[in-house]
C-alpha positions in Angstrom: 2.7 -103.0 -84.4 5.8 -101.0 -84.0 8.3 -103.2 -82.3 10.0 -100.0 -80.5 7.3 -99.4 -78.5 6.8 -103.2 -77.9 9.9 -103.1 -75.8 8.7 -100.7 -73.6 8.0 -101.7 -69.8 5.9 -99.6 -67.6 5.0 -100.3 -63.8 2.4 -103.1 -63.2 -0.5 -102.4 -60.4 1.3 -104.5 -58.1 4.7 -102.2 -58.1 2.5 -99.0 -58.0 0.5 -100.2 -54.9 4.1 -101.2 -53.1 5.0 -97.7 -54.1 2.2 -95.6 -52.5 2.3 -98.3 -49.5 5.9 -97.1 -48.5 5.0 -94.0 -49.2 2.4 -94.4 -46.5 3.8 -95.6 -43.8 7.3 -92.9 -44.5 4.4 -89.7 -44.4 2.5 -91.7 -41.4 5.7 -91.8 -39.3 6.6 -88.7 -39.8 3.2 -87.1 -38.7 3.1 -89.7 -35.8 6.6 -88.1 -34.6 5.3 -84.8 -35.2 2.0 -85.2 -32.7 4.4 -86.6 -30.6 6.5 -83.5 -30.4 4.0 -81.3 -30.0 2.2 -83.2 -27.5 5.5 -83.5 -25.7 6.0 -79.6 -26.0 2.8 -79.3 -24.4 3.1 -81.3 -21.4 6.9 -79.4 -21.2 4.8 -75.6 -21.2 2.5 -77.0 -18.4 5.0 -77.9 -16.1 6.9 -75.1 -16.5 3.8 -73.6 -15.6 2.9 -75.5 -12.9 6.1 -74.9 -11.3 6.1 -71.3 -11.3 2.3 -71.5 -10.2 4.1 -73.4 -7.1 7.0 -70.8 -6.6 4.2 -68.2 -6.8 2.0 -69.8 -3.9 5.4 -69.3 -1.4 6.0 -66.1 -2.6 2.7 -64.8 -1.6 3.0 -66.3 1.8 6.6 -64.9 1.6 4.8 -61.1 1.0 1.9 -61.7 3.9 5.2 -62.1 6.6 7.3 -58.9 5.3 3.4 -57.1 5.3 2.5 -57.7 8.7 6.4 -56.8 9.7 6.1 -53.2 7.9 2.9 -52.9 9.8 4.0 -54.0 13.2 7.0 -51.6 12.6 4.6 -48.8 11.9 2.1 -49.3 14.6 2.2 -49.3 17.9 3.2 -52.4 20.4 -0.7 -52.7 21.5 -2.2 -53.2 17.7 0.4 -55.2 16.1 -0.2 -58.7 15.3 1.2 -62.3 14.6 3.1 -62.6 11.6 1.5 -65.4 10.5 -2.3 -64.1 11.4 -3.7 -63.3 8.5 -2.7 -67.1 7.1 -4.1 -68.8 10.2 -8.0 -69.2 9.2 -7.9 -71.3 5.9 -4.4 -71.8 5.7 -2.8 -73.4 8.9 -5.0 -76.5 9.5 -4.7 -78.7 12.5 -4.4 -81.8 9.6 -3.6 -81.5 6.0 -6.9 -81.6 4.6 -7.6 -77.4 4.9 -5.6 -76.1 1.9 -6.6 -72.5 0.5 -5.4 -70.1 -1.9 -4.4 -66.4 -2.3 -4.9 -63.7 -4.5 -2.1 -62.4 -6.2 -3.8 -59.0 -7.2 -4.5 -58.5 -3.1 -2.8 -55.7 -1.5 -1.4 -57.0 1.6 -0.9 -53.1 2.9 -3.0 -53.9 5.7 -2.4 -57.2 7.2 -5.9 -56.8 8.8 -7.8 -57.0 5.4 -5.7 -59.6 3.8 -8.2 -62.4 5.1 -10.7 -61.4 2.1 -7.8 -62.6 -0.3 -7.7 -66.2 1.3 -9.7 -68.4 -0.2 -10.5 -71.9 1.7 -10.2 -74.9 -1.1 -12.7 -77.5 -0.6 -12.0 -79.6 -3.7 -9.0 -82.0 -2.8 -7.3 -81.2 -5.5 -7.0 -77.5 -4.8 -8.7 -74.4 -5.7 -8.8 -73.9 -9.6 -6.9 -71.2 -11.1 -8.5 -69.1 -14.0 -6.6 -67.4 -16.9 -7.4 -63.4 -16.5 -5.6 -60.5 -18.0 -4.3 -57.5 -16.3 -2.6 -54.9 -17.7 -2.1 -56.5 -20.4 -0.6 -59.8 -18.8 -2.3 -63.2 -18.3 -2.2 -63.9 -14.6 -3.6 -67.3 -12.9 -5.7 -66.4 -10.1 -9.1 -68.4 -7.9 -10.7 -65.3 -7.5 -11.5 -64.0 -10.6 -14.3 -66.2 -13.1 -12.0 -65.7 -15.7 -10.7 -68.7 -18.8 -10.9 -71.9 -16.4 -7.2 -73.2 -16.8 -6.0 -76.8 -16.5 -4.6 -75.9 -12.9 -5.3 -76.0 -9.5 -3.1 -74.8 -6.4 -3.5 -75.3 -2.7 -1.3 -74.0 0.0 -0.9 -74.9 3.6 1.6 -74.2 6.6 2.1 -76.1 9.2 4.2 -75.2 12.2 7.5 -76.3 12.4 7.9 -79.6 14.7 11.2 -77.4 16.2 10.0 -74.1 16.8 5.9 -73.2 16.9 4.6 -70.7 14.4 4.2 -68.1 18.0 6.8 -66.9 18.8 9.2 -68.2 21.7 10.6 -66.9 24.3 14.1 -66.0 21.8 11.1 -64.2 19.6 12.1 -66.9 16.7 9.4 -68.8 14.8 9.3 -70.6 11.8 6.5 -72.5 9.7 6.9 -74.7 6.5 4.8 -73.7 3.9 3.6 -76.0 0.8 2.9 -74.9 -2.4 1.2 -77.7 -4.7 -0.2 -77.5 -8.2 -2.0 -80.3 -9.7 -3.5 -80.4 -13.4 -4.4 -83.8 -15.4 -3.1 -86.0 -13.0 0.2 -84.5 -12.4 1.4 -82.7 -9.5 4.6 -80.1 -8.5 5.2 -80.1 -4.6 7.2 -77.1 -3.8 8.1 -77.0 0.3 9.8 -74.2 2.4 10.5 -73.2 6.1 10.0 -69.5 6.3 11.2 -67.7 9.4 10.1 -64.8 11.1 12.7 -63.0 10.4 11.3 -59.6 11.9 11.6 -60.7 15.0 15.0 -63.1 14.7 
């Protein structure tokens, strides 16, 4: 035999399998951090979510006030009503357990019809928001059977310990509204005093 090629050292099975060990646990890291990320990046896109799910629930309650102002302004003394009506039947509980939602597709126009857009939420958790589109946006909404989404949102007023949601004799009032969002056992509180101001 050729002594040249007697000389010649290759890898033995035990090098080779050290090899493709470390080469296991380097690719196995890697795709562990990438899950990681992504499952991280999830989490981030439903709380963003969630928040402006929140911010969304005051804003509607923010809309039902400035409605029933325009309409007051437009009608006369006799026919007007509370500014806080409309809310009162599913939304202003005498404890915290009544919560409801409202539709965001509603039009509040007539502060007399805006009690079909409330929706009483039985589940403690909130009424569940489904994924629809409309116009060619996604919008999260209770009232549609639309994608079931991960989310659910309740909102409830209560009167302001200071200043009842009637009116006194100053014609101020004020209420604190709560907007909360819960999905996979997380939750985003969102809490503000709205005045009347029509009538401050």
């Amino acid at each position: 035999m050729n002594k040249k090629f007697q000389n010649i050292k290759g890898f033995t099975l035990l090098e080779t399998l050290i090899a493709i060990a470390i080469m296991t646990v380097a690719v196995g890291s890697a795709f562990t951090m990438a899950q990681k990320s992504l499952m991280t990046s999830y989490q981030s896109k439903n709380q963003i979510a969630a928040y402006f799910l929140a911010a969304e629930g005051l804003e509607l309650v923010r809309n039902i006030r400035d409605s029933v102002a325009f309409y007051n302004n437009k009608n006369p003394t006799s026919s007007q009503i509370g500014w806080i009506k409309p809310l009162e039947s599913a939304c202003v509980p005498s404890h915290l357990t009544s919560k409801c939602d409202i539709n965001p597709l509603a039009d509040f126009s007539n502060p007399n019809a805006i009690s079909s857009s409330i929706a009483s939420c039985a589940a403690p958790e909130g009424c569940r928001l489904h994924q629809v589109s409309n116009s060619g946006k996604t919008i999260y909404t209770s009232f549609d059977s639309g994608q079931p989404s991960v989310f659910f949102r309740s909102i409830y007023i209560v009167c302001s310990p200071t200043m009842d949601c009637i009116p006194d004799s100053s014609g101020k009032s004020e209420a604190i509204v709560t907007s909360t969002v819960t999905w996979n056992g997380q939750t985003v509180y969102l809490t503000e005093t709205i005045n009347n101001w029509h009538q401050i």
